[in-house]
Residue frames as a rotation matrix with the C-alpha (Angstrom) as fourth column:
UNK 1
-0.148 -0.957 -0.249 -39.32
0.525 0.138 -0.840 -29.36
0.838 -0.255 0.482 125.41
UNK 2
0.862 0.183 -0.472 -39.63
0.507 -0.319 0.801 -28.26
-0.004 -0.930 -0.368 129.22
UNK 3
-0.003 -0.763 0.647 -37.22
0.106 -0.643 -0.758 -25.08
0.994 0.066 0.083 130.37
UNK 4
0.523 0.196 -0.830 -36.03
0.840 0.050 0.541 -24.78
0.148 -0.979 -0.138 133.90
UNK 5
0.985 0.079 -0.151 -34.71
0.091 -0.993 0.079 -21.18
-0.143 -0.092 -0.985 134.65
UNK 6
0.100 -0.986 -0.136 -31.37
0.036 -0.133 0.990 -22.09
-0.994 -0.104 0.022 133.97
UNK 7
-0.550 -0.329 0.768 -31.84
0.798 0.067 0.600 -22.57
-0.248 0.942 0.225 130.38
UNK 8
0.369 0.567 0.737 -33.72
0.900 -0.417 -0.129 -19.52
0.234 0.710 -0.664 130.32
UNK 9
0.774 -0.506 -0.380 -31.40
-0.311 -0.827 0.467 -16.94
-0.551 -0.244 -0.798 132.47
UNK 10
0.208 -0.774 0.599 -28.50
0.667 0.560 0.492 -18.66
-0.716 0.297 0.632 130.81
UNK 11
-0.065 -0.129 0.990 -28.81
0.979 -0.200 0.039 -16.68
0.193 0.971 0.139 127.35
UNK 12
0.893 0.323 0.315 -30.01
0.298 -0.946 0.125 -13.45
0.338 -0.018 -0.941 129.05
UNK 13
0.823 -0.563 0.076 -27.24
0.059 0.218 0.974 -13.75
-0.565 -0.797 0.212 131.42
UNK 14
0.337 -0.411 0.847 -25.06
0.596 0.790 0.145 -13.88
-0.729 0.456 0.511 128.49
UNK 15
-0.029 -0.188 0.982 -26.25
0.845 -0.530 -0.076 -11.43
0.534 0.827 0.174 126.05
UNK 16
0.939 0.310 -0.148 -25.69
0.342 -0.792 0.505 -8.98
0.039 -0.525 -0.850 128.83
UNK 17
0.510 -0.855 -0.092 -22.57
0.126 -0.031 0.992 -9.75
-0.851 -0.518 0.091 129.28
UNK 18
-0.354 -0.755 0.552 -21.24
0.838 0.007 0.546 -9.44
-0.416 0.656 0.630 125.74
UNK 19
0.550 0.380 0.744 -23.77
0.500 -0.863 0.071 -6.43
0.669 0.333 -0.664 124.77
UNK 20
0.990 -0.078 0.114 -21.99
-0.097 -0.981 0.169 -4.54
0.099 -0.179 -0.979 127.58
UNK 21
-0.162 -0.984 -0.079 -18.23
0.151 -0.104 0.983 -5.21
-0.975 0.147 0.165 126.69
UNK 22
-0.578 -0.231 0.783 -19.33
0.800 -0.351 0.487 -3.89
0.162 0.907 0.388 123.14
UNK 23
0.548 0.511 0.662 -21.22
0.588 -0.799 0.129 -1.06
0.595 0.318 -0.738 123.82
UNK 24
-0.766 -0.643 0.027 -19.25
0.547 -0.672 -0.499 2.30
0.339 -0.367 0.866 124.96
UNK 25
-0.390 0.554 -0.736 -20.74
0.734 -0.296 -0.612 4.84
-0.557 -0.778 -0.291 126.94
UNK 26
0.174 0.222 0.959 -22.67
0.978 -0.153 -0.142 7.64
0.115 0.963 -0.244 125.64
UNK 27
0.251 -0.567 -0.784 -20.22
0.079 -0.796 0.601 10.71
-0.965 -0.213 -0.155 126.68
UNK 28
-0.002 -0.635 -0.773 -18.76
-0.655 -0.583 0.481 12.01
-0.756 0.507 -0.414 123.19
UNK 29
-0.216 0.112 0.970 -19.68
0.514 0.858 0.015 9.43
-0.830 0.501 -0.243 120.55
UNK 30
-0.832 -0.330 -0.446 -19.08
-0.360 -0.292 0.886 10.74
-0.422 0.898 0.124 117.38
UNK 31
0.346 0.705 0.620 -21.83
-0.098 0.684 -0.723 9.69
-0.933 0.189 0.306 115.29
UNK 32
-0.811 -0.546 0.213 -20.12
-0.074 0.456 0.887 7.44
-0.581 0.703 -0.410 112.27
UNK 33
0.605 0.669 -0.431 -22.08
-0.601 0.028 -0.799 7.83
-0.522 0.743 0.419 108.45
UNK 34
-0.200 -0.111 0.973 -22.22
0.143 0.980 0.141 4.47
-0.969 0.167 -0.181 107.39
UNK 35
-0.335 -0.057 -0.941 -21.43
-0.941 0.067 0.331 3.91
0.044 0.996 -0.076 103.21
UNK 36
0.917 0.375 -0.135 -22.52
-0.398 0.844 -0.361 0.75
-0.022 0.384 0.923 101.40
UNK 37
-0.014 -0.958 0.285 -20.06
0.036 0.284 0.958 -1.75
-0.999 0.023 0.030 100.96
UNK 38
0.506 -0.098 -0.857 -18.74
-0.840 0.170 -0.516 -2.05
0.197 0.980 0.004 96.96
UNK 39
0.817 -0.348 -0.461 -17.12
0.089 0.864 -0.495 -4.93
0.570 0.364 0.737 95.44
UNK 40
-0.125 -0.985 0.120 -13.57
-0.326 -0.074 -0.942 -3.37
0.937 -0.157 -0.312 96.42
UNK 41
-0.139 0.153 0.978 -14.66
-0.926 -0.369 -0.074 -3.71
0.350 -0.917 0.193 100.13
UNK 42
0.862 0.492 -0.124 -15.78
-0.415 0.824 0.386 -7.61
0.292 -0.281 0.914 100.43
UNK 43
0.564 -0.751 -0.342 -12.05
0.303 0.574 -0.761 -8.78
0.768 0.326 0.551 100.71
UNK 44
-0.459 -0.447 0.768 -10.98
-0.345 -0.707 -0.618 -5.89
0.819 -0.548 0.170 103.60
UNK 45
0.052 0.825 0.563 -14.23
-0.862 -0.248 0.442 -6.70
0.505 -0.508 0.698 105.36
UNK 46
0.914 -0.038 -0.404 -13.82
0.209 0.898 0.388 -10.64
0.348 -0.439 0.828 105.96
UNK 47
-0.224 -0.973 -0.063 -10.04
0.378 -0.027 -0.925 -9.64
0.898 -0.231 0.374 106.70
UNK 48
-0.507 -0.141 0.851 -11.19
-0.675 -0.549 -0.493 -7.46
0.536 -0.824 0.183 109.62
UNK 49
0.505 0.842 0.191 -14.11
-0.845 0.436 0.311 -9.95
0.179 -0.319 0.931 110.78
UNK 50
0.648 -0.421 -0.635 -11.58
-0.131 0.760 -0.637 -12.59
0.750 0.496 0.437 110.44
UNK 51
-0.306 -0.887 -0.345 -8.65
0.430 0.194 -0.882 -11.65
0.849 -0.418 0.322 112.36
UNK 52
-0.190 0.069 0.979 -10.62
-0.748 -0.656 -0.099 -10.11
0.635 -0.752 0.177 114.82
UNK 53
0.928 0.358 0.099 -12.55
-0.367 0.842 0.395 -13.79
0.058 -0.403 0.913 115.59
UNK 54
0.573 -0.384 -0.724 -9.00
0.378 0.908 -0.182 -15.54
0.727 -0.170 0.665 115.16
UNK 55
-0.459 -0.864 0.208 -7.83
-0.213 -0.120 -0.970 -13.53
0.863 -0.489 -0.129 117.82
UNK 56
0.164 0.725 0.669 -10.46
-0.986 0.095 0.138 -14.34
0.036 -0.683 0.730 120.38
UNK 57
0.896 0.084 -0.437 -10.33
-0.234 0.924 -0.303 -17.76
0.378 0.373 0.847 119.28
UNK 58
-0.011 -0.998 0.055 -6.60
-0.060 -0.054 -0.997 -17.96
0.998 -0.014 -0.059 119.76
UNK 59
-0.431 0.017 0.902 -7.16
-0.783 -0.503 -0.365 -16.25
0.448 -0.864 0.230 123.48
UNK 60
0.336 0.474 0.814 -9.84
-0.937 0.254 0.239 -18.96
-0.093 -0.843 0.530 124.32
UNK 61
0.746 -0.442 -0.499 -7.67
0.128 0.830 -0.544 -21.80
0.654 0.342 0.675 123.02
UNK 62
-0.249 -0.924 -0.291 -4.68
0.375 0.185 -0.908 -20.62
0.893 -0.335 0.301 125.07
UNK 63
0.450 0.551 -0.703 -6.57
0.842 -0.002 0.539 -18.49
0.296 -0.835 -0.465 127.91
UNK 64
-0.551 -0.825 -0.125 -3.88
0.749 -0.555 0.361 -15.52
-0.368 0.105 0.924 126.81
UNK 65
0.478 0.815 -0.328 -5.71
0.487 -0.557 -0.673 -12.12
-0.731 0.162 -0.663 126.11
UNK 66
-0.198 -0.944 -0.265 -2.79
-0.197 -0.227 0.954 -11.21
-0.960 0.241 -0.141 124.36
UNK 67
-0.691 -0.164 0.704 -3.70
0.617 0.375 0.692 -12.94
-0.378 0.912 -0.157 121.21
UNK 68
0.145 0.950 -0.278 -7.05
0.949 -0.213 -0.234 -10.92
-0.281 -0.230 -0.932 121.51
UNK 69
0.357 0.007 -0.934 -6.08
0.488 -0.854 0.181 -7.81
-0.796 -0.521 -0.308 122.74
UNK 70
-0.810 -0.542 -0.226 -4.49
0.215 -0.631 0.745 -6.13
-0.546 0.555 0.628 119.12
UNK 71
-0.938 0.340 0.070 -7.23
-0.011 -0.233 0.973 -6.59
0.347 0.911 0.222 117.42
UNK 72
-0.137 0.864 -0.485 -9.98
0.927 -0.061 -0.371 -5.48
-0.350 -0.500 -0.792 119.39
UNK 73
0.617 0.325 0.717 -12.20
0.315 -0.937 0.153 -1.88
0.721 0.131 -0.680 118.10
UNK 74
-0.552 -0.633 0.543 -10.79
-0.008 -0.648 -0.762 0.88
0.834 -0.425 0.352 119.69
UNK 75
0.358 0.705 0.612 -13.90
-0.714 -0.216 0.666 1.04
0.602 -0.676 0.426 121.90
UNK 76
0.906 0.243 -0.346 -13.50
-0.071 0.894 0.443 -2.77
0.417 -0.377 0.827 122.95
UNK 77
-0.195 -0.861 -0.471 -9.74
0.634 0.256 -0.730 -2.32
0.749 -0.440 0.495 123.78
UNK 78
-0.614 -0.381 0.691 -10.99
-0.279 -0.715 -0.641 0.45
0.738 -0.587 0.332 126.23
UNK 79
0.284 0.763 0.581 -13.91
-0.881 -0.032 0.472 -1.39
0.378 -0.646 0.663 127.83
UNK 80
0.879 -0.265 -0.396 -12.38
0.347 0.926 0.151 -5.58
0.326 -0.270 0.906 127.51
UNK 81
0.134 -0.857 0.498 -9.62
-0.979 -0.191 -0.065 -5.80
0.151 -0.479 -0.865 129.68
UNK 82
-0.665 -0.552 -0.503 -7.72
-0.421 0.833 -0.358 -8.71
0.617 -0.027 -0.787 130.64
UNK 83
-0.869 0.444 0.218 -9.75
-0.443 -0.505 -0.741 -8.93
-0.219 -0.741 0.635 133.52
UNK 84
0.141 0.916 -0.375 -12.96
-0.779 -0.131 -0.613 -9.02
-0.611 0.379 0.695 131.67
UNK 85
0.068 -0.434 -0.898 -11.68
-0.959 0.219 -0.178 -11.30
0.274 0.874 -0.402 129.17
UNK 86
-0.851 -0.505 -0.143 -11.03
-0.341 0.739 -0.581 -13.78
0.399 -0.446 -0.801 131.92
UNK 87
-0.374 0.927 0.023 -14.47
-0.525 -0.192 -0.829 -13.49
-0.764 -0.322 0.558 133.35
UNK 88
0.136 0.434 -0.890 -15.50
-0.957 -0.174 -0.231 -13.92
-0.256 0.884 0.392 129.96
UNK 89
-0.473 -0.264 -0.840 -13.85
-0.655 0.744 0.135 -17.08
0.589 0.614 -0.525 129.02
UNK 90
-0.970 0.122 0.209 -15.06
-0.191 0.145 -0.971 -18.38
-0.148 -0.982 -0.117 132.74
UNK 91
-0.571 0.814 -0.108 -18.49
-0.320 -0.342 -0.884 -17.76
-0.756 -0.470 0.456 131.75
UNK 92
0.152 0.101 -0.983 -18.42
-0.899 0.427 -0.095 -19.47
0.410 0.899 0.156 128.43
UNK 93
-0.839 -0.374 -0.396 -16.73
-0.246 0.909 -0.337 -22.66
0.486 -0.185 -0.854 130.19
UNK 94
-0.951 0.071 0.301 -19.25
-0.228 0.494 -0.839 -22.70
-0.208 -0.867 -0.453 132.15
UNK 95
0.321 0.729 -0.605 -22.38
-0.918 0.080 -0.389 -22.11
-0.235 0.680 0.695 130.11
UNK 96
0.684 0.355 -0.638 -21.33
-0.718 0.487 -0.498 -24.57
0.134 0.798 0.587 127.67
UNK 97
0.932 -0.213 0.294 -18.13
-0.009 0.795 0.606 -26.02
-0.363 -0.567 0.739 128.48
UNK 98
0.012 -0.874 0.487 -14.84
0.231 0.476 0.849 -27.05
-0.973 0.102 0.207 127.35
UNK 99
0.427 0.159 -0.890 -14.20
-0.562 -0.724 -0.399 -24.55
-0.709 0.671 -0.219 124.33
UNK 100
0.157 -0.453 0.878 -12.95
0.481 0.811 0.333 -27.23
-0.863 0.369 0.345 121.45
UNK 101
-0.417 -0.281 0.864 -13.09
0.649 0.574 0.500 -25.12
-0.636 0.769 -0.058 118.51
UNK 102
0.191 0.598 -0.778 -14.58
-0.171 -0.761 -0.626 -22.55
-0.967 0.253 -0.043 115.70
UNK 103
-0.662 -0.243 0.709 -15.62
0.673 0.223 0.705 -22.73
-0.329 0.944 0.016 111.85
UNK 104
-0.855 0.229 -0.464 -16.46
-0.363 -0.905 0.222 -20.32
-0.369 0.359 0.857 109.48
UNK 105
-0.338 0.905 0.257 -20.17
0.442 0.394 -0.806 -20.25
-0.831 -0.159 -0.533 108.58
UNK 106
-0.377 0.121 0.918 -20.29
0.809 -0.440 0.390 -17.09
0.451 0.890 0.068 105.93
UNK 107
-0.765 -0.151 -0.626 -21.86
0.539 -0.682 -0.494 -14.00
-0.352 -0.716 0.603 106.50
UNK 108
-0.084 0.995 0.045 -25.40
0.979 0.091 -0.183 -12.04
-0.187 0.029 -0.982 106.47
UNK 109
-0.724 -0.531 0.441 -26.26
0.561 -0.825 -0.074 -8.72
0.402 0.194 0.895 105.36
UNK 110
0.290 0.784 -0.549 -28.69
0.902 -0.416 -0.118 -6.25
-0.320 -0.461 -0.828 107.14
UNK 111
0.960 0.279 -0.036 -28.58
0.267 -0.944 -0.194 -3.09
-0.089 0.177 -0.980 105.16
UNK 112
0.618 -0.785 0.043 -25.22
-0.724 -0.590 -0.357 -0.80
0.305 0.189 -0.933 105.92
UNK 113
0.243 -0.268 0.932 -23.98
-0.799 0.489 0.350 -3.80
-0.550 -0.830 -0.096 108.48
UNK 114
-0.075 -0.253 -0.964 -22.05
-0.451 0.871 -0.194 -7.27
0.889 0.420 -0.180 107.46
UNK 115
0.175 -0.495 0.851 -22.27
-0.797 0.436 0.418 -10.07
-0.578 -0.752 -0.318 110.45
UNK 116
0.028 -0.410 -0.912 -19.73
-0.607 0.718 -0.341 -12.77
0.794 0.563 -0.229 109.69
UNK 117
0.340 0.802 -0.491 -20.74
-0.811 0.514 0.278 -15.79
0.476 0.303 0.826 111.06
UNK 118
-0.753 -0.589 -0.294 -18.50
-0.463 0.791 -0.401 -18.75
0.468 -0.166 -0.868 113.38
UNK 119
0.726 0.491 -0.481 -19.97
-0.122 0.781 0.613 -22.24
0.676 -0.386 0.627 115.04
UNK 120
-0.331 -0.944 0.009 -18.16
-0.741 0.254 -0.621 -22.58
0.584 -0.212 -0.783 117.86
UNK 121
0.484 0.547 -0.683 -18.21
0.133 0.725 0.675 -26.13
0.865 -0.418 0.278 119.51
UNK 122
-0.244 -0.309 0.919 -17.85
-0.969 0.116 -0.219 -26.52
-0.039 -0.944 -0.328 123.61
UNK 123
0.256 0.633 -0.731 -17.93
-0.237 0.774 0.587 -30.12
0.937 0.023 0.348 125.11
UNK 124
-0.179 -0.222 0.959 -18.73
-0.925 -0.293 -0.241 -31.02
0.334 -0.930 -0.153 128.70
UNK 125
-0.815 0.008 -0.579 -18.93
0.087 0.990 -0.109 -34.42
0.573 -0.139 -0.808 130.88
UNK 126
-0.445 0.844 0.299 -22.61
-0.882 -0.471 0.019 -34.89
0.157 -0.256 0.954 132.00
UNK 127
0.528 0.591 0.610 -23.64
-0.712 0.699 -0.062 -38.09
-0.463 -0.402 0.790 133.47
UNK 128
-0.205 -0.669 0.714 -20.74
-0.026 0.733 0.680 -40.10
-0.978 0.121 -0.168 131.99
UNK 129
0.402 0.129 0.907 -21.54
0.896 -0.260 -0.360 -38.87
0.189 0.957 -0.221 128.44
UNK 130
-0.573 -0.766 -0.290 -20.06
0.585 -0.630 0.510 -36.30
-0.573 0.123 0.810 126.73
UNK 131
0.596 0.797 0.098 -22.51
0.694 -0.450 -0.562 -33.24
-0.403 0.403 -0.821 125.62
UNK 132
-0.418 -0.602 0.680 -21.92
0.908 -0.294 0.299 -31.19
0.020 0.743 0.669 122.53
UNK 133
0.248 0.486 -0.838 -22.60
0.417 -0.835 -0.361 -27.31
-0.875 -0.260 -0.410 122.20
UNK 134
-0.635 -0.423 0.646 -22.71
0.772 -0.335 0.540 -25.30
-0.013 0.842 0.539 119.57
UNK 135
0.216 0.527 -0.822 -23.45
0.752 -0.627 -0.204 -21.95
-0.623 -0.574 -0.531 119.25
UNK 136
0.346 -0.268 0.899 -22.94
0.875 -0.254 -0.412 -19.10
0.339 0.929 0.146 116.63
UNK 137
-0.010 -0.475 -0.880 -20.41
0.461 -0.783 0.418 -15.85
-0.887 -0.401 0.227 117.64
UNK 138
0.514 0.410 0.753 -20.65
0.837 -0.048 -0.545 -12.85
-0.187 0.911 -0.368 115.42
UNK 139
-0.565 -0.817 0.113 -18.54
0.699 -0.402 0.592 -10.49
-0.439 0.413 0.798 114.03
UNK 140
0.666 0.744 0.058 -20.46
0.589 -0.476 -0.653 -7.10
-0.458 0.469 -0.755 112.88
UNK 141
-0.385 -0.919 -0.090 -18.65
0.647 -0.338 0.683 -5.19
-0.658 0.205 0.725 110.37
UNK 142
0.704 0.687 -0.177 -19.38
0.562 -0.693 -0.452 -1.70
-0.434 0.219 -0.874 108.98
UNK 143
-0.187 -0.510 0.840 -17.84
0.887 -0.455 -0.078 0.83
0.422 0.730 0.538 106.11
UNK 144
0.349 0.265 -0.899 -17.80
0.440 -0.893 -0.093 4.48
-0.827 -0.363 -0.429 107.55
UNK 145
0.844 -0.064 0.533 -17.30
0.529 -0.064 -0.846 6.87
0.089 0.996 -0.020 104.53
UNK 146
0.777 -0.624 -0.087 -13.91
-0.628 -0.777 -0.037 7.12
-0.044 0.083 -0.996 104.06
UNK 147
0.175 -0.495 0.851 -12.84
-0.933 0.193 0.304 4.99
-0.315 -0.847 -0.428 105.75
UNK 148
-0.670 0.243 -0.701 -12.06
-0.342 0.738 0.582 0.84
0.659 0.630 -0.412 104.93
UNK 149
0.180 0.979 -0.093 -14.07
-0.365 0.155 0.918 -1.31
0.913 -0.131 0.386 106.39
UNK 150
-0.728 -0.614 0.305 -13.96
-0.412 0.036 -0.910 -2.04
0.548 -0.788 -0.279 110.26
UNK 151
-0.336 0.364 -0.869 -15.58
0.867 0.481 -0.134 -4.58
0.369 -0.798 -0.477 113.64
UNK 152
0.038 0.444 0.895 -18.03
-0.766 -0.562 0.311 -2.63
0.641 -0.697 0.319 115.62
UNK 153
-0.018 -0.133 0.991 -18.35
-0.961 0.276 0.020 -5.73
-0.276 -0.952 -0.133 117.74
UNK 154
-0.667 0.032 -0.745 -19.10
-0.103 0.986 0.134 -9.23
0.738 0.166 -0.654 118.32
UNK 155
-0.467 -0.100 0.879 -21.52
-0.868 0.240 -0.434 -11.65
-0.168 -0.966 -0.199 120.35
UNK 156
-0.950 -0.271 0.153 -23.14
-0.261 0.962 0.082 -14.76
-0.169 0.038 -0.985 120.55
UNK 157
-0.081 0.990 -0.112 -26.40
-0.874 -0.017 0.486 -16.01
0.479 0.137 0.867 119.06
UNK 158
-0.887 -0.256 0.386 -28.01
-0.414 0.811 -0.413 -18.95
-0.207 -0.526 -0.825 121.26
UNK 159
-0.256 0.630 -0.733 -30.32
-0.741 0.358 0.567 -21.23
0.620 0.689 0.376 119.47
């Protein structure tokens, strides 16, 4: 398969842009001691990982940050703005196209960390054909002890 620099800045170009609207500076960051999840926890966890993706979802279906914006991490409600959000959706349309959609996929464990899993499909006109995307958006989700379980972020895996 030949790459021309667009299909390689494309992804970099990308996972910049969503690595810095989830990371926070590093002025006063608490460091957070991560628990295991238990049984009680698997039901809380997809709930947060859930409604956090159907509010994004929602947002890039209607172009409304609003649907977004409640259920964003504290961090992310201080760094995504409306603003940003727009940018954001802008930069997906164009990458991939015409946002059409998201299904659940399941979710992976890495140690303290849960990512839950969507496919989301874009489709664009491209020489009088229609071209499908698909791409996977993640959802990371982490127990802090005490605490239930809660979204550190999200971004996008390109395959």
């Amino acid at each position: 398969m030949k790459m021309n620099k667009k299909n390689i800045l494309l992804p970099v170009a990308l996972a910049v842009f969503f690595l810095a609207g989830c990371r926070s500076g590093e002025t006063d960051v608490p460091q957070i001691q991560l628990r295991d999840f238990t049984a009680g926890d698997d039901a809380l966890a997809q709930k947060a990982a859930t409604d956090y993706m159907d509010g994004f979802v929602r947002a890039l279906e209607t172009g409304e940050f609003v649907h977004w914006q409640p259920v964003l991490t504290a961090n992310g409600a201080t760094e995504i703005t409306e603003e940003k959000f727009v940018r954001m959706k802008a930069e997906l349309n164009n990458a991939f196209g015409r946002f059409e959609g998201a299904e659940y996929l399941g979710f992976l464990i890495t140690g303290n960390l849960r990512s839950y899993l969507w496919k989301f499909r874009f489709s664009r006109e491209e020489n009088s054909k229609t071209v499908i995307r698909e791409v996977v958006f993640y959802t990371k989700v982490f127990c802090a002890d005490g605490e239930n379980p809660a979204v550190s972020g999200f971004g996008v895996k390109i395959f």
